[in-house]
C-alpha positions as MATLAB code, in Angstrom:
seq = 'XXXXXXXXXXXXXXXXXXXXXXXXXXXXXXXXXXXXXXXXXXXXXXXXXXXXXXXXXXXXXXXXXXXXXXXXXXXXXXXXXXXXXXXXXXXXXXXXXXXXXXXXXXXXXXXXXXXXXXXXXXXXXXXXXXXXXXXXXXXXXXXXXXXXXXXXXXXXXXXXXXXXXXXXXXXXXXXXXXXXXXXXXXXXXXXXXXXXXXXXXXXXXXXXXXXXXXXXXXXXXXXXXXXXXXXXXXXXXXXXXXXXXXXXXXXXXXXXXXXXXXXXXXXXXXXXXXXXXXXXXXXXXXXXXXXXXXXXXXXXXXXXXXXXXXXXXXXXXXXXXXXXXXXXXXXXXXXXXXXXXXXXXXXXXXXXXXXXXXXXXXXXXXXXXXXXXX';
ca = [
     -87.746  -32.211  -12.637;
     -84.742  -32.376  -14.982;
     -83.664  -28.603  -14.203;
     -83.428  -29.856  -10.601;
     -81.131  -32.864  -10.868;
     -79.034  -30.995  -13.274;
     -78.576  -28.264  -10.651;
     -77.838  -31.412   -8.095;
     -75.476  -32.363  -10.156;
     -73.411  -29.140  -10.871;
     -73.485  -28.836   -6.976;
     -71.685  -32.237   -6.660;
     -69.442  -31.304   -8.901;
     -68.165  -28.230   -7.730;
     -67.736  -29.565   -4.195;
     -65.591  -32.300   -5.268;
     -63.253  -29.935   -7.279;
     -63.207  -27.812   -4.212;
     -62.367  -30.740   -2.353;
     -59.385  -32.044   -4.859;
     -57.813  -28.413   -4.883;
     -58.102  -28.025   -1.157;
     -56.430  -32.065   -0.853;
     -53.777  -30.644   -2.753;
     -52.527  -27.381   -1.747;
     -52.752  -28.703    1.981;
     -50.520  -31.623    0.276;
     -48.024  -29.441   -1.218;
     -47.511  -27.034    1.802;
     -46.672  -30.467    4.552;
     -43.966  -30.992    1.813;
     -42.586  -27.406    1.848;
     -42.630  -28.170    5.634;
     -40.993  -30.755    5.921;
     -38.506  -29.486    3.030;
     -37.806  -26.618    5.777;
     -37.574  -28.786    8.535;
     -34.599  -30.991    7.077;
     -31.208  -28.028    7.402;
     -29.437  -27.637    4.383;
     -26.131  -29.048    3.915;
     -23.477  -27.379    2.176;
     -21.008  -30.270    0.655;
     -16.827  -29.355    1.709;
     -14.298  -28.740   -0.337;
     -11.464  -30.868   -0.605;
      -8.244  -28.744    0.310;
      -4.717  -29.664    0.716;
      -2.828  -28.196    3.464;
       0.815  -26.927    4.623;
       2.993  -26.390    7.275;
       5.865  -23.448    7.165;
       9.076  -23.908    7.584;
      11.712  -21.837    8.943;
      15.093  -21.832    6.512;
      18.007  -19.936    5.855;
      17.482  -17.450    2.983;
      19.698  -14.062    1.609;
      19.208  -11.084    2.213;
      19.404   -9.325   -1.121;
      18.684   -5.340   -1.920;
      16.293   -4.977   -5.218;
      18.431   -2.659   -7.608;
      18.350   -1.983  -11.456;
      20.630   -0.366  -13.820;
      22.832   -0.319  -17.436;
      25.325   -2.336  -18.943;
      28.214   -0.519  -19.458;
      32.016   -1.391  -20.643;
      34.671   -2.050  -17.984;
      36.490    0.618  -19.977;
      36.464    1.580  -23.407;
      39.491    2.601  -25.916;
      39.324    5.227  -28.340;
      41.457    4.361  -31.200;
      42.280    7.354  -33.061;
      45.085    8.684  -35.899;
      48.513   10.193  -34.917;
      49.077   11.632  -38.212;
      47.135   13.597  -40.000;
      47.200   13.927  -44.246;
      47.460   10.371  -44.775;
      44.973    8.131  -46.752;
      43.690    5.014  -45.057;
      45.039    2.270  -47.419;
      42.967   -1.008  -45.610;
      40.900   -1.463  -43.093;
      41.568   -5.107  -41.286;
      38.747   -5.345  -38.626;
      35.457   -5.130  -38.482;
      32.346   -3.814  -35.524;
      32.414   -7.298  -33.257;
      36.395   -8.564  -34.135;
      38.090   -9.990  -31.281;
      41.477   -8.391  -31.488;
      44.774   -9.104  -29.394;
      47.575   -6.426  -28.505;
      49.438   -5.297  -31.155;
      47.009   -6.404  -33.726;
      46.778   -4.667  -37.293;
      43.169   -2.729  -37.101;
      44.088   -0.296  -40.398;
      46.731    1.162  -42.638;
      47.835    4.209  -43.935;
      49.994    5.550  -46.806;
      53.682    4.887  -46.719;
      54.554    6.377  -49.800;
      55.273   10.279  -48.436;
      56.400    9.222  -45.140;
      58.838    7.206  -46.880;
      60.269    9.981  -48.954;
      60.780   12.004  -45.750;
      62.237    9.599  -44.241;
      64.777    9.181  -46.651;
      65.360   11.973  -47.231;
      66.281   12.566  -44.002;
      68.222    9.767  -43.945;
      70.413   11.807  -46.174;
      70.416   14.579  -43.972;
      72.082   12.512  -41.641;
      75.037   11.488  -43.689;
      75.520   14.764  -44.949;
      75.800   16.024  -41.220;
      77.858   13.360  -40.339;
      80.585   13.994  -42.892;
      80.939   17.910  -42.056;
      81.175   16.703  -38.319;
      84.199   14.646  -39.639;
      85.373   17.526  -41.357;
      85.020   20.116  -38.346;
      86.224   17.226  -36.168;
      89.582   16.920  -37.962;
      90.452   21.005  -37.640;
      89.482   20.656  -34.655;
      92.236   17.764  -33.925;
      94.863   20.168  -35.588;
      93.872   23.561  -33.679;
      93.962   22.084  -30.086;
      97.488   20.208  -31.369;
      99.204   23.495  -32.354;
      97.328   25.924  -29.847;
     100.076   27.954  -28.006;
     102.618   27.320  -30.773;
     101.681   30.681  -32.939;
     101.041   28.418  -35.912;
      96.978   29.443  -35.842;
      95.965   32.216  -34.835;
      93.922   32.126  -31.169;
      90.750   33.476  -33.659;
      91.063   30.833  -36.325;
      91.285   28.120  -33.437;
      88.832   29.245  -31.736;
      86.548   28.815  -35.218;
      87.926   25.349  -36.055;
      86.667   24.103  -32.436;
      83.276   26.105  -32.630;
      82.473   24.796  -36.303;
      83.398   21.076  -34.363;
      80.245   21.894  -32.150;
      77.942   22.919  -34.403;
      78.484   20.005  -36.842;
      77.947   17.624  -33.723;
      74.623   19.518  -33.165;
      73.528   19.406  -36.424;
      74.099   15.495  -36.720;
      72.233   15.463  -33.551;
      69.388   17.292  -35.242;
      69.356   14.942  -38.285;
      69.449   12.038  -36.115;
      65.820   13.551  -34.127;
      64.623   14.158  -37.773;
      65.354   10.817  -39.045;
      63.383    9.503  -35.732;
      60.671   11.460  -35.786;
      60.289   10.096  -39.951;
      60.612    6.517  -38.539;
      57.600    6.947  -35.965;
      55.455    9.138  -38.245;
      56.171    5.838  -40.407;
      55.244    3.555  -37.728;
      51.862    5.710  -37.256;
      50.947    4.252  -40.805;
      50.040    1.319  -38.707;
      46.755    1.677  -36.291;
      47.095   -0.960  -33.922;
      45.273   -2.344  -31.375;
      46.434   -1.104  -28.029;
      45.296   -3.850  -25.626;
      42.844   -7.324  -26.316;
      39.094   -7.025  -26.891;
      36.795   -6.421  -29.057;
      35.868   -3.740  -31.770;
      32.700   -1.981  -30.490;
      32.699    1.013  -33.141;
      34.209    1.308  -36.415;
      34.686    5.136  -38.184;
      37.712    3.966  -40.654;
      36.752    3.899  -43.773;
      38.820    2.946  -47.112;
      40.066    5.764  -49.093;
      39.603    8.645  -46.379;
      42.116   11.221  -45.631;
      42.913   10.978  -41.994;
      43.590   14.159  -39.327;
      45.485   13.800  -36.306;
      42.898   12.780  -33.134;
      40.299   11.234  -35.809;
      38.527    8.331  -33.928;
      39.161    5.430  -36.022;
      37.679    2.676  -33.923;
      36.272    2.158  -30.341;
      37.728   -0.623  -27.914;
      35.552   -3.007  -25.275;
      39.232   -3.469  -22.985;
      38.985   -7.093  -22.368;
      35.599   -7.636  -23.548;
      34.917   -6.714  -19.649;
      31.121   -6.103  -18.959;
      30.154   -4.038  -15.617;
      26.563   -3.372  -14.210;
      25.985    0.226  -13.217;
      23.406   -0.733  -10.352;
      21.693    2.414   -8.644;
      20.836    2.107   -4.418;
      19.644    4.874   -2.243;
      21.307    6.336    0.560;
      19.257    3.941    3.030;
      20.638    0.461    1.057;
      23.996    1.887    0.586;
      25.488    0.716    3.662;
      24.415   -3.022    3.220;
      26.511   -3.035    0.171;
      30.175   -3.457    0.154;
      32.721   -4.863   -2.408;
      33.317   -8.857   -2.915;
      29.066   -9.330   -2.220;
      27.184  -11.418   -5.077;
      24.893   -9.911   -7.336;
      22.000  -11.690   -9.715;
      20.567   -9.705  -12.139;
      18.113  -10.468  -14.860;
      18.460   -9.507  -18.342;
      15.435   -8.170  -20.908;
      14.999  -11.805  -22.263;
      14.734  -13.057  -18.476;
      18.043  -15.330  -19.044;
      19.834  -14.937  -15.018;
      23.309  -13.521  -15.000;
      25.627  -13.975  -11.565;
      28.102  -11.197  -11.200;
      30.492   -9.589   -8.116;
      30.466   -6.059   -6.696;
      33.560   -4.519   -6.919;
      33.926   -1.229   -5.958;
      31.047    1.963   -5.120;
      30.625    5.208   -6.284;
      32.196    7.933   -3.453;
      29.433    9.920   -4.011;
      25.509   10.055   -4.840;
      23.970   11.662   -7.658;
      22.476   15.300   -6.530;
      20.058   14.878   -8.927;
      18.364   11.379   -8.059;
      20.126   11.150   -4.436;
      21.132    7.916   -5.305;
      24.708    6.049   -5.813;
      26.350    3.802   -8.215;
      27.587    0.328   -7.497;
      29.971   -1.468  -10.214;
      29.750   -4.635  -10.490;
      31.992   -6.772  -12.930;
      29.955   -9.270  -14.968;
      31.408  -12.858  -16.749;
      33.111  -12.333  -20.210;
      31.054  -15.499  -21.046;
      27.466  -13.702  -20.544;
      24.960  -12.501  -22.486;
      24.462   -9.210  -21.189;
      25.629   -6.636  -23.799;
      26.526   -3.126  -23.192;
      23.335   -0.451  -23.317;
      21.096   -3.181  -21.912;
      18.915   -2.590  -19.214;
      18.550   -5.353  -16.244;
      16.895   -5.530  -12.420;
      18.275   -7.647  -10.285;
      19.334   -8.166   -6.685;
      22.483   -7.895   -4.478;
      23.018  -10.518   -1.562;
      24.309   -8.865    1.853;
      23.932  -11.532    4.177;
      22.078  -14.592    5.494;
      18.816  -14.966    7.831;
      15.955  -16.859    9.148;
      12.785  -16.875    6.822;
       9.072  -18.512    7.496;
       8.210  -19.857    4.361;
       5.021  -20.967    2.494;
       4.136  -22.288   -1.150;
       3.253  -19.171   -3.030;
      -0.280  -20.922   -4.366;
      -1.278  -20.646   -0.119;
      -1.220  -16.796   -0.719;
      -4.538  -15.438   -1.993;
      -4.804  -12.005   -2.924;
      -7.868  -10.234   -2.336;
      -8.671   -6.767   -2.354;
      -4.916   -5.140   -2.543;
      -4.173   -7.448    0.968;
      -2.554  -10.926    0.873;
      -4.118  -13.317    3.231;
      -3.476  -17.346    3.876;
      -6.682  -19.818    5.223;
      -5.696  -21.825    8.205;
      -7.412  -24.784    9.307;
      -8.628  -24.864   12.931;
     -11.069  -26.776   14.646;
     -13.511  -28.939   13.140;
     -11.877  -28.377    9.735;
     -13.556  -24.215    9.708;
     -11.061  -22.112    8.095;
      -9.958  -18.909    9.269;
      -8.828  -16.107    6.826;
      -5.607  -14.555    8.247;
      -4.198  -11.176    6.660;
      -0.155  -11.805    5.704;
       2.389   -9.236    4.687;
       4.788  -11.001    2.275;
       8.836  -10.740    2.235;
      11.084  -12.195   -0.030;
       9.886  -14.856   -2.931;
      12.325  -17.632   -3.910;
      11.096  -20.024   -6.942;
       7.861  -21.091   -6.409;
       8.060  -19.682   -2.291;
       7.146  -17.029   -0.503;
       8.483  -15.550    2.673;
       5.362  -14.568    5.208;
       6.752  -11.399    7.561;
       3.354  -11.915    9.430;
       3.765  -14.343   12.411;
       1.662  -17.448   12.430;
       0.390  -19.471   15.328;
       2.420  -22.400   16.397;
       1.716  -25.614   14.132;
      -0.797  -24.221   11.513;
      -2.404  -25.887    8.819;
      -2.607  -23.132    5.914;
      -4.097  -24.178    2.864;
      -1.742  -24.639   -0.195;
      -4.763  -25.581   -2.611;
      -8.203  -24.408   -2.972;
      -7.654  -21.706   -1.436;
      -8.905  -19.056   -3.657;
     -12.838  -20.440   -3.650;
     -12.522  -20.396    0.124;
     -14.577  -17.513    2.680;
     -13.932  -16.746    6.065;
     -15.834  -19.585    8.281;
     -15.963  -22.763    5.350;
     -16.061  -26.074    6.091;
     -13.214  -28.194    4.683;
     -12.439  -31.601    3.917;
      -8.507  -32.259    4.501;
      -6.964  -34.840    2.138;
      -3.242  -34.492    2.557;
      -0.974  -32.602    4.735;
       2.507  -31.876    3.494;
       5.424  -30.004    4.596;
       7.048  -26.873    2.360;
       9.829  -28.133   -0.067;
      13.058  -26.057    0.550;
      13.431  -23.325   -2.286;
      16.185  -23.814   -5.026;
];
């Protein structure tokens, strides 16, 4: 009688755990349904949006190139054999026309030069000398008092002492420059670039002493191709951009007749500010303005790039955005040029942009129009 009630019991008990698990699975799987019946609802991003605007921007032509010298002097000795005595500028002296740079030896050109000094006295008395038979031979000619052979020596020794104080005289010059090639002076203003004179040395004639920036003048050597050469011409404004990024504003003035064989491609000089910081042998990219025209213009945060492609999200109906693929143009500051036309009156997306897909749902908190560029 026990064994049956326990057996009763068991059989109670496994029905009602039945029951329980059976309560709640059916439980859990109305809630999954009714989970799946409410849509889910993907929460919009807050964007900002934009409106182009149509301005007036240059038309440049992207160009790089060197710094080079307007023109550079090459300050070298006339004189050779002489020792360099002192040396009165340095690499980086500003220097004016006429200046003392260096200094030779005097001593030996001084000695020449008076000695020829002497020369020139001495020639000058025998060209008194001849001068005065002379006098007397052309007074008594045709008298029989001199011979016609003796008269004709007395006027012939005349000329040759007048040639020979002429030749003393072109000595005694030619001792007064040599002296005045003692002194190595500057031959225009600027500014030493290169300095070979050294105290002490023996000098030849054409030795390079010192180098000379002419006016501290500054040109940019900017290279175009055959294809932007004719939107250049002189008087046009150029920007370039040194190494350290600092912006330097500069003026074409003249181009190169001809192109380079070798990379097809032409010179353009243009003079730079004696006040810059460019310095000759830099390096620099820059621009060169040819004109004026009509630009659509965005923010450059509404450009998202994606995949090599630019593209801009414009807001459309029911706040969905669309992604539409841009080709960029010129950039300006913090603006970019789109080449792409745009529908009339779009909103594009200035911010946010980039966690944005084809087909979102937005929520527009401001509209704004483009700033101008600066």
């Amino acid at each position: 009688m026990k064994r049956s009630h326990r057996l009763v019991a068991l059989l109670v008990t496994a029905v009602l755990v039945l029951g329980g698990a059976f309560h709640l699975a059916r439980q859990g799987s109305t809630k999954a349904q009714a989970s799946a019946a409410i849509p889910s609802k993907r929460s919009a991003l807050a964007v900002s949006t934009v409106e182009p605007q149509q301005l007036a921007w240059s038309q440049q032509v992207n160009v790089s190139g060197g710094v080079f010298p307007w023109q550079e002097a090459v300050i070298a000795a006339e004189t050779s054999g002489l020792r360099v005595v002192q040396v009165a500028v340095d690499v980086g002296s500003v220097v004016r026309r006429g200046q003392l740079l260096a200094e030779l030896s005097r001593d030996s050109v001084e000695a020449s030069l008076a000695q020829q000094q002497a020369n020139v006295a001495k020639a000058r008395a025998a060209l008194a000398e001849a001068t005065a038979n002379g006098d007397r031979a052309r007074r008594v000619k045709g008298t029989g008092v001199f011979s016609e052979q003796l008269i004709n020596q007395y006027l012939t020794a005349e000329q040759s002492a007048s040639a020979s104080v002429a030749a003393a005289s072109a000595a005694l010059k030619s001792e007064r420059v040599r002296l005045d090639q003692t002194r190595i002076v500057a031959p225009d203003d600027g500014v030493i670039s290169s300095r070979s004179a050294t105290l002490g040395s023996v000098v030849q004639a054409g030795n390079e002493l010192f180098r000379l920036l002419r006016g501290n003048r500054l040109e940019w050597r900017a290279e175009v191709s055959a294809e932007q050469l004719p939107r250049v011409s002189p008087g046009q404004t150029a920007r370039l951009r040194l190494a350290d990024g600092s912006p330097v504003s500069g003026r074409v003035r003249m181009l190169a007749p001809t192109l380079d064989p070798a990379t097809r491609k032409a010179l353009i000089y243009i003079d730079l500010p004696a006040d810059s910081a460019a310095r000759a042998g830099m390096f620099a990219s820059g621009e060169i303005v040819t004109g004026d025209s009509t630009a659509t213009v965005l923010p450059s945060s509404a450009v998202i790039l994606r995949d090599g492609h630019s593209y801009v999200f414009q807001v459309g109906a029911q706040d969905a955005v669309t992604q539409v693929q841009v080709e960029v143009g010129r950039r300006q500051g913090s603006q970019v040029e789109i080449v792409t036309p745009l529908p009339a009156d779009p909103r594009i997306v200035v911010s946010g942009g980039a966690f944005l897909n084809d087909g979102d749902v937005v929520r527009v908190e401001a509209a704004s129009v483009a700033e101008p560029g600066k």
